[in-house]
C-alpha positions as a Python dict, from the first residue, in 0.01 Angstrom:
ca = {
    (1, 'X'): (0, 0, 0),
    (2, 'X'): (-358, 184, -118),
    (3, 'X'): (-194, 513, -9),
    (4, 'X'): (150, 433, -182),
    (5, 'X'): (-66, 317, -555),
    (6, 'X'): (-254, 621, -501),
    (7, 'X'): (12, 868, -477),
    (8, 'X'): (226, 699, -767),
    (9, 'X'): (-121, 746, -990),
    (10, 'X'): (-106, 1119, -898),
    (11, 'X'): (244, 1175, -962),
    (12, 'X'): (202, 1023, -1309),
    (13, 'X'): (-105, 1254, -1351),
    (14, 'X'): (95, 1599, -1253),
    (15, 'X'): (410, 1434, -1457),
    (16, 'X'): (202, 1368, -1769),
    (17, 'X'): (16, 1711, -1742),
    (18, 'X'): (321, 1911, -1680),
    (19, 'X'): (502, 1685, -1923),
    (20, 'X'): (654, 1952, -2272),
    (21, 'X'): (515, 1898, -2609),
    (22, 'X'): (698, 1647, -2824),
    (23, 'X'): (800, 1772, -3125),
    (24, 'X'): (932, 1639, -3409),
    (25, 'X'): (1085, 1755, -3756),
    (26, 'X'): (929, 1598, -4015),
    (27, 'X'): (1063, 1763, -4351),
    (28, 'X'): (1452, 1791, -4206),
    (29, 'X'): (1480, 2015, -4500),
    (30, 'X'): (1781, 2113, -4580),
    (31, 'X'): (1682, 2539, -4643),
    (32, 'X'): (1314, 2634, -4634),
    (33, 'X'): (996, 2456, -4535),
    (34, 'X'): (678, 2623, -4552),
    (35, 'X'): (329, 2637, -4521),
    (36, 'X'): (218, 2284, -4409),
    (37, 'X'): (-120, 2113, -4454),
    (38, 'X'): (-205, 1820, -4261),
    (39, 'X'): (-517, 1561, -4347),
    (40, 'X'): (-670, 1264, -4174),
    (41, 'X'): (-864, 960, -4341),
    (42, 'X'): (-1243, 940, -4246),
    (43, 'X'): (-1208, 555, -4334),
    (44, 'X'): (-892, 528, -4083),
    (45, 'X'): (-831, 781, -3852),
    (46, 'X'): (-432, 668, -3799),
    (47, 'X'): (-345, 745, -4149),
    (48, 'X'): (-227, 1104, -4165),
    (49, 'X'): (-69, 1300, -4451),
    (50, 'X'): (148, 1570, -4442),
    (51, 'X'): (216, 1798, -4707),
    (52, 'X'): (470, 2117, -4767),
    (53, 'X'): (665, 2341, -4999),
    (54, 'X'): (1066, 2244, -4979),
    (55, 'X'): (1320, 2400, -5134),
    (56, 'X'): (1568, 2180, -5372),
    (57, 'X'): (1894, 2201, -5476),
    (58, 'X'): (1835, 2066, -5847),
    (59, 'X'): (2033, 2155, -6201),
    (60, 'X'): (2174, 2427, -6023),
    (61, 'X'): (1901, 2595, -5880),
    (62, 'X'): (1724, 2611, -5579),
    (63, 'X'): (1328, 2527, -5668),
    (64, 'X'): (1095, 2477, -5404),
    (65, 'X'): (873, 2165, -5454),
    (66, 'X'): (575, 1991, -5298),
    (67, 'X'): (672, 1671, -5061),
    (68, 'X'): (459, 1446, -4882),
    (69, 'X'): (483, 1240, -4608),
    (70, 'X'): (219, 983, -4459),
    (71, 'X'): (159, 758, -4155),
    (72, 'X'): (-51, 486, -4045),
    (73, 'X'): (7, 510, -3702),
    (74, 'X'): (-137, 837, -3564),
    (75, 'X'): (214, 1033, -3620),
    (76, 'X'): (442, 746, -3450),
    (77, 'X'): (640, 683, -3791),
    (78, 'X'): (634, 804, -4145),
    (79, 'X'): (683, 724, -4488),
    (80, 'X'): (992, 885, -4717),
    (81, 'X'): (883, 1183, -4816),
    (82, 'X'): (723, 1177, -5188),
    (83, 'X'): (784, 1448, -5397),
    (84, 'X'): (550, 1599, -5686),
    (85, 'X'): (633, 1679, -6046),
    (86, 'X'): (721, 1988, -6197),
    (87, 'X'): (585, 2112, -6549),
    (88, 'X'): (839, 2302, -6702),
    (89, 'X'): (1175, 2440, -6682),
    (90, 'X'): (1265, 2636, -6367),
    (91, 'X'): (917, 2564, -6282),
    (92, 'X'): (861, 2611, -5888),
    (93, 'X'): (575, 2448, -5655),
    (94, 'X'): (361, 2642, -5385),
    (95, 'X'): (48, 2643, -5148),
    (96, 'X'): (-55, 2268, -5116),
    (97, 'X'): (-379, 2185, -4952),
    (98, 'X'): (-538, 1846, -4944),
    (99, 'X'): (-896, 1705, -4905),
    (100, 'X'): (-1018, 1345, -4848),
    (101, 'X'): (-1286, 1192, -4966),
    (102, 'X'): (-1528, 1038, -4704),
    (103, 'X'): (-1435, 680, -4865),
    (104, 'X'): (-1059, 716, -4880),
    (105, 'X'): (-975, 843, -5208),
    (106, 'X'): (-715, 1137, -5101),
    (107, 'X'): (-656, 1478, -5303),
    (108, 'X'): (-401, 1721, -5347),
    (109, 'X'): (-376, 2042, -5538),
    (110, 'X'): (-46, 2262, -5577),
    (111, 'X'): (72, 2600, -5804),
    (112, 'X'): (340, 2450, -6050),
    (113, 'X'): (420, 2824, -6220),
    (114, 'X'): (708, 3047, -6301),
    (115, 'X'): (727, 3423, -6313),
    (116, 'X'): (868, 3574, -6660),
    (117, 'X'): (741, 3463, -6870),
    (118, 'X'): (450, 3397, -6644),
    (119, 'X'): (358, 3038, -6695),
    (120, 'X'): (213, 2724, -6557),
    (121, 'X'): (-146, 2623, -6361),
    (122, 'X'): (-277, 2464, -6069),
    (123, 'X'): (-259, 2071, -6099),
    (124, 'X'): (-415, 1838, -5866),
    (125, 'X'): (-299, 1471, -5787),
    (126, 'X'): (-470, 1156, -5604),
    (127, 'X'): (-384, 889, -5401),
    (128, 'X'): (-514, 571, -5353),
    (129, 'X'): (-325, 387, -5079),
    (130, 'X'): (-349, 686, -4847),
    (131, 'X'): (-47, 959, -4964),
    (132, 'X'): (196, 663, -5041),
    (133, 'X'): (203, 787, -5420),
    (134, 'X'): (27, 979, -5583),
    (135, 'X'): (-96, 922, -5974),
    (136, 'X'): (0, 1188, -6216),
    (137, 'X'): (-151, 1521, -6163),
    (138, 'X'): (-409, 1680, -6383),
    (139, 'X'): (-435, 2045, -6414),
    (140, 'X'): (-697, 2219, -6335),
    (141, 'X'): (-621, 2579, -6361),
    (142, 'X'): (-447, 2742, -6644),
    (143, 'X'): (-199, 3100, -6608),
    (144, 'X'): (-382, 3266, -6833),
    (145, 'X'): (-832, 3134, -6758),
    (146, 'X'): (-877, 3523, -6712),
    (147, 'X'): (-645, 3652, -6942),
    (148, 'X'): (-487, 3974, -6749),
    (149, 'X'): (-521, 3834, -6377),
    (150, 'X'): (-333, 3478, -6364),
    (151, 'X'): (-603, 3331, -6138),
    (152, 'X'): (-384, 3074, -5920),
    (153, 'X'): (-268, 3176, -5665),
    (154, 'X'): (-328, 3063, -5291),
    (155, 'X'): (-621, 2756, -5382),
    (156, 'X'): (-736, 2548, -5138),
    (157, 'X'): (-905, 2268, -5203),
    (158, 'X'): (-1230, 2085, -5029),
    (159, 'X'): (-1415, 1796, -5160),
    (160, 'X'): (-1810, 1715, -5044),
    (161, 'X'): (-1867, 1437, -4833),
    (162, 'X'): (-2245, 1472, -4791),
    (163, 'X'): (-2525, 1220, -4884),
    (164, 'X'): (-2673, 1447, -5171),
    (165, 'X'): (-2640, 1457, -5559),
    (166, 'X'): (-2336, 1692, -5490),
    (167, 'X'): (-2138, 1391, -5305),
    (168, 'X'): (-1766, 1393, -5432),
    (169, 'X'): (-1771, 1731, -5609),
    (170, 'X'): (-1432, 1912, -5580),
    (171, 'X'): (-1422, 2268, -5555),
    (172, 'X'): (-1104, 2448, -5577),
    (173, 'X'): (-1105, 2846, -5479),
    (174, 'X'): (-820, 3080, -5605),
    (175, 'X'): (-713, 3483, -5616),
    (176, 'X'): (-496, 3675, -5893),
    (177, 'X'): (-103, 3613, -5844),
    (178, 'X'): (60, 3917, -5617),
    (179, 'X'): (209, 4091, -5875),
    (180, 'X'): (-121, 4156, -6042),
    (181, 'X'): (-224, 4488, -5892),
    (182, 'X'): (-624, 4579, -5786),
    (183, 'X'): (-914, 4558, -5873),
    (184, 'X'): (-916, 4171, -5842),
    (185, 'X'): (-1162, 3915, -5777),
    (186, 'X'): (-1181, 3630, -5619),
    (187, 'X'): (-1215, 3277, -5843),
    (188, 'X'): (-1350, 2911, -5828),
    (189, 'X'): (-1361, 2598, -6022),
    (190, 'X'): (-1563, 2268, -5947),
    (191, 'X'): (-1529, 1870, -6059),
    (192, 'X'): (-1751, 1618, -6064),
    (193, 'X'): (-1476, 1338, -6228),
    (194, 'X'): (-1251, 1310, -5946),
    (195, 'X'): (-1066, 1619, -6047),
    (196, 'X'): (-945, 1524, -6484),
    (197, 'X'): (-1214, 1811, -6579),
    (198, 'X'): (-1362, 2139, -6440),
    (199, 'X'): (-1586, 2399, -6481),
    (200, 'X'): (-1495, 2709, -6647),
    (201, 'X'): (-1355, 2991, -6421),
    (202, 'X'): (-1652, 3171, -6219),
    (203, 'X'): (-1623, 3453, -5958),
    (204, 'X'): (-1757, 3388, -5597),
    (205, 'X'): (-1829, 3762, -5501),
    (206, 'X'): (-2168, 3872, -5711),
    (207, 'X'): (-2460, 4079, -5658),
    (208, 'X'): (-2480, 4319, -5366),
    (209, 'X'): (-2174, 4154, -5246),
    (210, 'X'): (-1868, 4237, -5437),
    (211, 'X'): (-1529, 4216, -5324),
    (212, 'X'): (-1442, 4592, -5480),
    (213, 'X'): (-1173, 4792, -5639),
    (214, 'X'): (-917, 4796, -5340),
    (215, 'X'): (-835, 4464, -5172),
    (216, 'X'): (-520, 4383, -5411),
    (217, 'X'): (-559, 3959, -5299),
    (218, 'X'): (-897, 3854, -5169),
    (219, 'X'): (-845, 3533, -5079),
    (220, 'X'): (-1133, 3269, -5064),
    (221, 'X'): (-1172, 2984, -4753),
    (222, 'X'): (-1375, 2773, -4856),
    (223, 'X'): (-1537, 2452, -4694),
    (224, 'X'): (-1839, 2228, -4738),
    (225, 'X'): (-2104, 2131, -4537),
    (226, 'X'): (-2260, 1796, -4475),
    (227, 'X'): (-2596, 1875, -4664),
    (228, 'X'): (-2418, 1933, -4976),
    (229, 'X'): (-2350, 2281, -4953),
    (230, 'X'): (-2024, 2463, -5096),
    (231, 'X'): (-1947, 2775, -4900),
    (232, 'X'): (-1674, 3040, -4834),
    (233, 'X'): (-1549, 3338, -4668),
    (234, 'X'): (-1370, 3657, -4854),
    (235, 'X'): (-1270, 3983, -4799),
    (236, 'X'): (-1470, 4337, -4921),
    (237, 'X'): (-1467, 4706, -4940),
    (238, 'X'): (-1748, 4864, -5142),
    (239, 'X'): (-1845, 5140, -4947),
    (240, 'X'): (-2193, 5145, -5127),
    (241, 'X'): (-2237, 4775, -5002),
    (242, 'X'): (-2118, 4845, -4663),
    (243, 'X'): (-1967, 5133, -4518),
    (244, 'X'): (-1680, 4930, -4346),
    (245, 'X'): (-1432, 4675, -4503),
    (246, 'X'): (-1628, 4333, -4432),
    (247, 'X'): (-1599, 3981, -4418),
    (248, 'X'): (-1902, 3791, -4666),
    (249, 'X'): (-2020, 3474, -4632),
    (250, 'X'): (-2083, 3312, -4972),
    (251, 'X'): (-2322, 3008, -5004),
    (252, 'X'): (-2445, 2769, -5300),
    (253, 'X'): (-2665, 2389, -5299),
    (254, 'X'): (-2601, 2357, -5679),
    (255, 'X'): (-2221, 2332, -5724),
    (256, 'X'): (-2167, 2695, -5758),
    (257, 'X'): (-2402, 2782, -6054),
    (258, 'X'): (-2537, 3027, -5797),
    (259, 'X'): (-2503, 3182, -5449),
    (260, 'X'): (-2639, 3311, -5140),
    (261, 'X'): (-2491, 3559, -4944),
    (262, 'X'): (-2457, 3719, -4569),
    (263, 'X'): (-2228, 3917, -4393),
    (264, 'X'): (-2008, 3768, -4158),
    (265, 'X'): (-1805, 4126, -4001),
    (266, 'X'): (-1777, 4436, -4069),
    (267, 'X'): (-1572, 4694, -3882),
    (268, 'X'): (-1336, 4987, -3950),
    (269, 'X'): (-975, 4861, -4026),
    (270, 'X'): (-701, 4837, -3706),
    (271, 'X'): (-372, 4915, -3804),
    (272, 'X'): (-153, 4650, -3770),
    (273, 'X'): (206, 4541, -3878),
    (274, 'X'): (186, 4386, -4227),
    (275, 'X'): (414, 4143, -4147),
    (276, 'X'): (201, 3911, -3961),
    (277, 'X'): (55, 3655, -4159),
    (278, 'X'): (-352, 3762, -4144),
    (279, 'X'): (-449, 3442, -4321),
    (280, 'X'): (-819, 3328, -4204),
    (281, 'X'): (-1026, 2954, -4214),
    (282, 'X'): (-1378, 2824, -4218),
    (283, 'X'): (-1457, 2555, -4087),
    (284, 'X'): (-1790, 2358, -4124),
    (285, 'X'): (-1917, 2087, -3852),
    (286, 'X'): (-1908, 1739, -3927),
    (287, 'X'): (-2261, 1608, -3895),
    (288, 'X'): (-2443, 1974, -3830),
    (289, 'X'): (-2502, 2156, -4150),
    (290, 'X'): (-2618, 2484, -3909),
    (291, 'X'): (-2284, 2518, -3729),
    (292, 'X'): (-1984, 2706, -3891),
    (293, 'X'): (-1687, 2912, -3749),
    (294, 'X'): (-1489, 3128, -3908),
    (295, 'X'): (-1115, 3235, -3782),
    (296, 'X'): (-901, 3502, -3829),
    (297, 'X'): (-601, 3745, -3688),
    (298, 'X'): (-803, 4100, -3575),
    (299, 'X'): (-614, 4424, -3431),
    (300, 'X'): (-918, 4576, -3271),
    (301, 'X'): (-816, 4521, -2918),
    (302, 'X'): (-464, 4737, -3059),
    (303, 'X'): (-278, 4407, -3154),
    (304, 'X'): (-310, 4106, -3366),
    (305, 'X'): (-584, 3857, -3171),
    (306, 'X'): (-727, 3521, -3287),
    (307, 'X'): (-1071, 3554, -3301),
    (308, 'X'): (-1373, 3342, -3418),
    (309, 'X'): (-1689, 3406, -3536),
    (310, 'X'): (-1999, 3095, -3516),
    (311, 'X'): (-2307, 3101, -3700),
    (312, 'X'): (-2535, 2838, -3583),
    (313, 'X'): (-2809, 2884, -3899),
    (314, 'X'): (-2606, 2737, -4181),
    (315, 'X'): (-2438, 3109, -4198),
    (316, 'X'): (-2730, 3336, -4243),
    (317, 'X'): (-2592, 3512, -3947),
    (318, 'X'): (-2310, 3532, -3755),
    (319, 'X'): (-2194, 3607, -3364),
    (320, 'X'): (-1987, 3920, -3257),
    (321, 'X'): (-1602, 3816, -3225),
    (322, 'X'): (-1454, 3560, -2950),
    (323, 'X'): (-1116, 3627, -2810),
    (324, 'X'): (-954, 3282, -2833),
    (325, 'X'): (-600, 3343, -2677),
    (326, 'X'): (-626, 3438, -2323),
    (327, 'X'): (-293, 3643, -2271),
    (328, 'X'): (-339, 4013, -2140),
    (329, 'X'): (-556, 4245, -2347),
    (330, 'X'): (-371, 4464, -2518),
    (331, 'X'): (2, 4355, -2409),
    (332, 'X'): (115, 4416, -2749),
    (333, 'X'): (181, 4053, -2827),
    (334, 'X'): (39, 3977, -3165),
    (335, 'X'): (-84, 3629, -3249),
    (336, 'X'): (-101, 3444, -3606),
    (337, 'X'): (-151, 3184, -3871),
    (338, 'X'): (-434, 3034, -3740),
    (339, 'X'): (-623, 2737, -3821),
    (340, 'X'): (-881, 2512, -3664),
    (341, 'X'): (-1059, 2194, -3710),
    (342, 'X'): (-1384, 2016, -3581),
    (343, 'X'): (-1379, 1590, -3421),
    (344, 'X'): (-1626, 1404, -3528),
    (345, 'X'): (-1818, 1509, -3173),
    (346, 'X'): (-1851, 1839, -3280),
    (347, 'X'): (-1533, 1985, -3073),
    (348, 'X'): (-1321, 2243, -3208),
    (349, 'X'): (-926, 2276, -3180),
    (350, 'X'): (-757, 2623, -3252),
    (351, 'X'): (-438, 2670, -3319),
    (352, 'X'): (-178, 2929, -3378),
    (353, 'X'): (159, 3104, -3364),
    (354, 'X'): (192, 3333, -3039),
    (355, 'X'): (418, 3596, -2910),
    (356, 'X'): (323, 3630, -2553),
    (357, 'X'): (641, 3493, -2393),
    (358, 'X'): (835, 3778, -2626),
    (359, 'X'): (1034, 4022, -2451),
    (360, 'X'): (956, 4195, -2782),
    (361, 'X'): (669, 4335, -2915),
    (362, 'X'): (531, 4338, -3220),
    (363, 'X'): (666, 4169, -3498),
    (364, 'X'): (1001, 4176, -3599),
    (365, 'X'): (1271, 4062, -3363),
    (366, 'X'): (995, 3876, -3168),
    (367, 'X'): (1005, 3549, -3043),
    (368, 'X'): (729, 3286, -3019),
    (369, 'X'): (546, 2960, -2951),
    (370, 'X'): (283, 2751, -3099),
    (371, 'X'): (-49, 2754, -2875),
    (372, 'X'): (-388, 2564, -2886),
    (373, 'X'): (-712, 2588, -2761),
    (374, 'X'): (-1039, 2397, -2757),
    (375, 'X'): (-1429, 2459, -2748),
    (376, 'X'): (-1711, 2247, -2680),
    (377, 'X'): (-2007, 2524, -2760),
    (378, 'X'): (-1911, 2525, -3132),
    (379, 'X'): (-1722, 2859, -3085),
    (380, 'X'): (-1942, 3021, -2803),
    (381, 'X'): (-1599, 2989, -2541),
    (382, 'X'): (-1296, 2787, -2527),
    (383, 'X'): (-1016, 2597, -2298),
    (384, 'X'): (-738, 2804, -2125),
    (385, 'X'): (-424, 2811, -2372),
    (386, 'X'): (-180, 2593, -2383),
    (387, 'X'): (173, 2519, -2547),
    (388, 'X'): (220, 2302, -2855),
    (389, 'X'): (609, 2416, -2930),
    (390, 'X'): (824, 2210, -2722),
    (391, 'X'): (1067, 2533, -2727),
    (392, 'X'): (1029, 2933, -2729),
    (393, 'X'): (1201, 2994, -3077),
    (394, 'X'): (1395, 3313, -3110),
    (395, 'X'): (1281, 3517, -3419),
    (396, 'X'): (1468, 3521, -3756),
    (397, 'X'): (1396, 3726, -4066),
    (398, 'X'): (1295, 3400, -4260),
    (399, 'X'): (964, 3401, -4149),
    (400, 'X'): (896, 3753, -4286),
    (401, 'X'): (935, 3553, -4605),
    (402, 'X'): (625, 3482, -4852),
    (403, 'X'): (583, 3086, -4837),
    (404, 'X'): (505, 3038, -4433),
    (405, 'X'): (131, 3168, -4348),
    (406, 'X'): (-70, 2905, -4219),
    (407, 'X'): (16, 2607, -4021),
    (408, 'X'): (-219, 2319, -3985),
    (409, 'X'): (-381, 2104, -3763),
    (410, 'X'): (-685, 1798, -3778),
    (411, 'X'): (-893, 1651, -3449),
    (412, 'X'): (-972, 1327, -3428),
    (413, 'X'): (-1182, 1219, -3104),
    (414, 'X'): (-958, 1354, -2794),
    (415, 'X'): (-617, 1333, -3003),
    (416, 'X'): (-522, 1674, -3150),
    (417, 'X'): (-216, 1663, -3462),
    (418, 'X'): (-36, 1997, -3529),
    (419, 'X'): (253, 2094, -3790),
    (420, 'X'): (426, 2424, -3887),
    (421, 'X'): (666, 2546, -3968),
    (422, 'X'): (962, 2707, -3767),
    (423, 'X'): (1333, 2807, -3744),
    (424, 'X'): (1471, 2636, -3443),
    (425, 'X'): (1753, 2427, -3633),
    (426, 'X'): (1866, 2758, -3811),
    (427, 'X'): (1640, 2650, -4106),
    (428, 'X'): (1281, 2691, -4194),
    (429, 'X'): (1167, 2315, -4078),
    (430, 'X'): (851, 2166, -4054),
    (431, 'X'): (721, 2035, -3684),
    (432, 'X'): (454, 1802, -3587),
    (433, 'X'): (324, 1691, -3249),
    (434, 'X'): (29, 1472, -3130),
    (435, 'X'): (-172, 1629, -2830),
    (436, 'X'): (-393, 1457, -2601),
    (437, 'X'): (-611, 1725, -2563),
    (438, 'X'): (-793, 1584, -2205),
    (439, 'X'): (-464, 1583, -2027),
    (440, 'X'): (-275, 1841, -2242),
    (441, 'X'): (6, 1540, -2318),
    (442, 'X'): (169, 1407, -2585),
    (443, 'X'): (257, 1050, -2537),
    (444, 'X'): (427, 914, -2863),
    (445, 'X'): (787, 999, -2998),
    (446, 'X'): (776, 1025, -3334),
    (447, 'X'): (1056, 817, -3570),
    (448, 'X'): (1093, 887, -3945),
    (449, 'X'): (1262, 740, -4215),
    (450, 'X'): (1557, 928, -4402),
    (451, 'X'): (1646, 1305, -4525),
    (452, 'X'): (1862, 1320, -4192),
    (453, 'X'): (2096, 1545, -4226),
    (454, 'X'): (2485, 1375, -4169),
    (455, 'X'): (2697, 1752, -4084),
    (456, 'X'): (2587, 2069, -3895),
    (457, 'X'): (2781, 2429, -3893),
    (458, 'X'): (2832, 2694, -3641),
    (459, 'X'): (2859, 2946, -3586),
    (460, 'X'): (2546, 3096, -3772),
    (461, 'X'): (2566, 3338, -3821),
    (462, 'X'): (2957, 3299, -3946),
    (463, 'X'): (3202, 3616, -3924),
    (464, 'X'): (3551, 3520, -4000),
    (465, 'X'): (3507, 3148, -4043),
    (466, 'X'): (3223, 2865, -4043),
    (467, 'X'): (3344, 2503, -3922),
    (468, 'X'): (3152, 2185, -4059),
    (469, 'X'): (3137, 1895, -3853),
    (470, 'X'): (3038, 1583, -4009),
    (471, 'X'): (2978, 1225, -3967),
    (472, 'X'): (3276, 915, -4048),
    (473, 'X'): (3081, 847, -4348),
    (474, 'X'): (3103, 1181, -4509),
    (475, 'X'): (3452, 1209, -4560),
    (476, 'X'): (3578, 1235, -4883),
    (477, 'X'): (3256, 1422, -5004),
    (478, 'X'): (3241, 1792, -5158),
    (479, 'X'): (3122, 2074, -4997),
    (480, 'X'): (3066, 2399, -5222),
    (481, 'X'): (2918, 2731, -5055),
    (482, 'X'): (2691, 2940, -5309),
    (483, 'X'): (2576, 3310, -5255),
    (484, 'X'): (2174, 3326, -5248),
    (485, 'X'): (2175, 3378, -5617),
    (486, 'X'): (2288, 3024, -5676),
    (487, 'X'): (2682, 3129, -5763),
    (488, 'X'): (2951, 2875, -5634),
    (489, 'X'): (3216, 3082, -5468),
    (490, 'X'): (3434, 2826, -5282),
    (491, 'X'): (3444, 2409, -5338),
    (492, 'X'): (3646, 2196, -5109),
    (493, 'X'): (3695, 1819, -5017),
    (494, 'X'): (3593, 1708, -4676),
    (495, 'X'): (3931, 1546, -4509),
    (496, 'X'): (3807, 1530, -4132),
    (497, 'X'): (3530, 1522, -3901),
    (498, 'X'): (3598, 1878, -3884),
    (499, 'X'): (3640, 2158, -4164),
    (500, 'X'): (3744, 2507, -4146),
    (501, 'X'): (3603, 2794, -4399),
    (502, 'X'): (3723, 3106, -4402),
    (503, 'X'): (3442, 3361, -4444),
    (504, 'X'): (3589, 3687, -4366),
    (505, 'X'): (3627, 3798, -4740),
    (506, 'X'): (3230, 3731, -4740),
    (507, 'X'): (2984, 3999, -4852),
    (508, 'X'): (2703, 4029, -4525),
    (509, 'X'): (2432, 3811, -4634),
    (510, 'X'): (2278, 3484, -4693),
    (511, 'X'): (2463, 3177, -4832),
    (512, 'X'): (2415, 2778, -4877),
    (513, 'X'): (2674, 2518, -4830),
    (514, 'X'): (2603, 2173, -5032),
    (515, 'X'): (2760, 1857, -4907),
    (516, 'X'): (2648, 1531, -4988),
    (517, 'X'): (2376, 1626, -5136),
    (518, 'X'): (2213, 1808, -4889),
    (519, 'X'): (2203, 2249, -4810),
    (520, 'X'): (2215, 2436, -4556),
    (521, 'X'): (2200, 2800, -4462),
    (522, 'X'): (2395, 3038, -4314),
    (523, 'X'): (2403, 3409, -4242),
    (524, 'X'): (2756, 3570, -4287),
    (525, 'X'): (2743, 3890, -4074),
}
């Protein structure tokens, strides 16, 4: 009987660790969703938020806004999703981020903006019943602080949780729009009023450390540290400063009215395919103000690597680069969006998109999977690799799109949470999973409530006709297909379970079908 138990507790051991990723969509979107950002509350560590850019169908035009979803069960079930407000016509929202306070009290910033005439801010919201609702949002950049540059683009926000006079300061970092050609500078803001009022416009780059005349956006990560410190990372080339394009390290204990500085890397340029999203994260450690690590793509080893970088003096200096995927040097298999997040222990999760089971290198027309990996040495060396994606996912053209260059990811004692975005179901969708990072499981299935789609197409791509299956309770609804500029071209009423379109008169391209208030893509080819 001993020797029966015993071999039923192994089998569930291999099961569990040879068990796939669960993953689950959590935006169902009905065309694009991008660029997720996930947060956990310090005061209850089963209430997540997720937040993301979706496109909507609305007044006849396809806007993408900012939705929300949250849970208070670890990622078991969520809320509807809640959308934020625009703030003006043909406005459209980008690049969330989030930040909670260490007492509950959740942020969020977003761009609300449109392009010609160039218009609109960054406007930050809060929550008080942990990403339920959110109260109306204050703004708290403007198009036009420096006049010639329209400072808002890409923020992210962070918000200090330490026990010193800077406690509860938000600090929001931001680069010129990507129309506005070089030189550029990065920017910042702070609040000490829970986000209704800031401080004027400041650069982070200064003295001996400029960003320079040729980096056209220099983004700023920022974090914070837990002895009150507000810090970042940003790009430069000033070949008096250093001969080789660097990374700086950027420092202040007084809220930003003035900085330290170090350098983080600095190393001639690897040429690399610009279509891999080279977005880059610090990261600060919860209860050690001395231990930071820094993240980001590098094409030294002659493709696109995640590599980290640990300081373990409160960023006066910095180690020489750590490999964090452990496919074959140099296979030609670039890796991406990365992002990374300490426990409360100290432990560090990495995360990112990966091409290694490609048959394709490079970028375009490659396949990939999501991967993680772990450290326990603040950065020093970290866990063999292994899958979040539940699926390889074959490439499609959407994600060399703007709007998808991060994913996200927070660690909470032994229980990793991951969401990107991805085009399995034909669309840009977000995906989340919950990792058990001990036993490299996932042991919940996650249920949500609503924005299921009730009809699916194929084929897609369509040549000479697309067929729309639906459920019973769709019948009698429209459907209408519009060209990607927004212009109806054909309008029917469902009659079946099953419509025909013809689609051979189509122009090659991309279109949406609407039906029951929901879109969808497709590719007529």
């Amino acid at each position: 009987m001993k020797k029966l138990l015993l071999f039923y507790l192994v089998f569930l051991f291999v099961q569990m660790a040879n068990a796939q990723p669960v993953n689950t969509n959590i935006s169902n979107g009905v065309i694009f969703d991008g660029e997720p950002y996930l947060a956990i509350n310090p005061t209850n560590n089963q209430n997540l938020v997720a937040a993301w850019m979706g496109m909507k169908f609305t007044n006849g035009l396809f806007r993408i806004a900012i939705k929300t979803r949250a849970s208070f069960d670890g990622g078991t079930t969520w809320s509807t999703a809640a959308v934020l407000p625009h703030f003006g016509s043909s406005y459209g929202s980008v690049d969330v981020s989030m930040a909670f306070e260490k007492n509950g009290l959740l942020y969020i910033s977003y761009i609300d903006y449109r392009q010609v005439p160039d218009s609109g801010g960054i406007y930050v919201a809060r929550s008080l019943n942990g990403g339920l609702s959110w109260d109306t949002p204050s703004k708290a950049f403007d198009m036009y602080d420096v006049i010639n540059k329209r400072p808002i683009d890409r923020p992210w926000l962070v918000v200090d949780n330490s026990n010193t006079a800077n406690e509860g300061t938000l600090y929001i970092t931001t680069k010129p729009a990507p129309w506005i050609a070089p030189p550029n500078r990065n920017y910042f803001k702070a609040s000490a009023d829970s986000g209704q009022t800031w401080t004027a416009i400041a650069n982070l780059d200064g003295g001996t450390h400029l960003i320079g005349n040729a980096i056209a956006a220099p983004m700023a990560a920022p974090a914070t540290t837990v002895n009150g410190k507000f810090c970042a990372i940003y790009p430069s080339y000033v070949s008096s400063q250093n001969i080789y394009p660097a990374y700086y390290f950027a420092s202040s204990a007084n809220q930003g009215q003035s900085f330290s500085y170090s350098t983080v890397y600095a190393a001639l340029p690897a040429a690399n395919d610009t279509n891999f999203k080279n977005g880059y994260q610090l990261i600060t450690h919860p209860s050690d103000a001395n231990k930071l690590l820094f993240l980001t793509p590098d094409a030294q080893n002659g493709d696109a690597d995640i590599k980290a970088f640990r300081s373990n003096d409160e960023g006066q200096t910095w180690s020489s680069p750590v490999r964090v995927n452990d496919d074959a040097l140099a296979n030609g298999k670039g890796q991406d969006m990365v992002w990374g997040a300490y426990n409360e222990q100290g432990n560090i999760a990495v995360t990112w998109r990966d091409r290694r089971n490609s048959g394709t290198n490079g970028f375009w027309s490659a396949g990939y999977d999501f991967y993680y990996a772990t450290s326990i040495d603040n950065g020093q060396t970290f866990s063999p690799n292994q899958k979040l994606s539940s699926e390889f996912i074959e490439f499609d053209s959407l994600i060399a799109e703007n709007g998808n260059d991060f994913m996200s990811c927070t660690y909470s004692g032994d229980t990793l949470y991951s969401v990107w975005g991805d085009t399995r179901s034909t669309k840009m969708n977000i995906w989340f999973v919950k990792t058990i990072v001990s036993s490299n499981t996932n042991v919940t299935v996650t249920l949500l409530d609503g924005d299921k789609n009730r009809w699916s197409i194929f084929p897609n791509p369509a040549s000479e006709e697309l067929n729309v299956a639906v459920s019973p309770e769709m019948i009698g609804n429209e459907i209408s297909v519009y060209t990607s500029e927004g212009k109806k071209i054909m309008q029917t009423i469902i009659t079946d379970r099953n419509t025909n379109l013809k689609t051979n008169s189509f122009a090659k391209g991309i279109y949406f079908i609407e039906a029951g208030n929901e879109v969808q893509r497709f590719i007529k080819e």
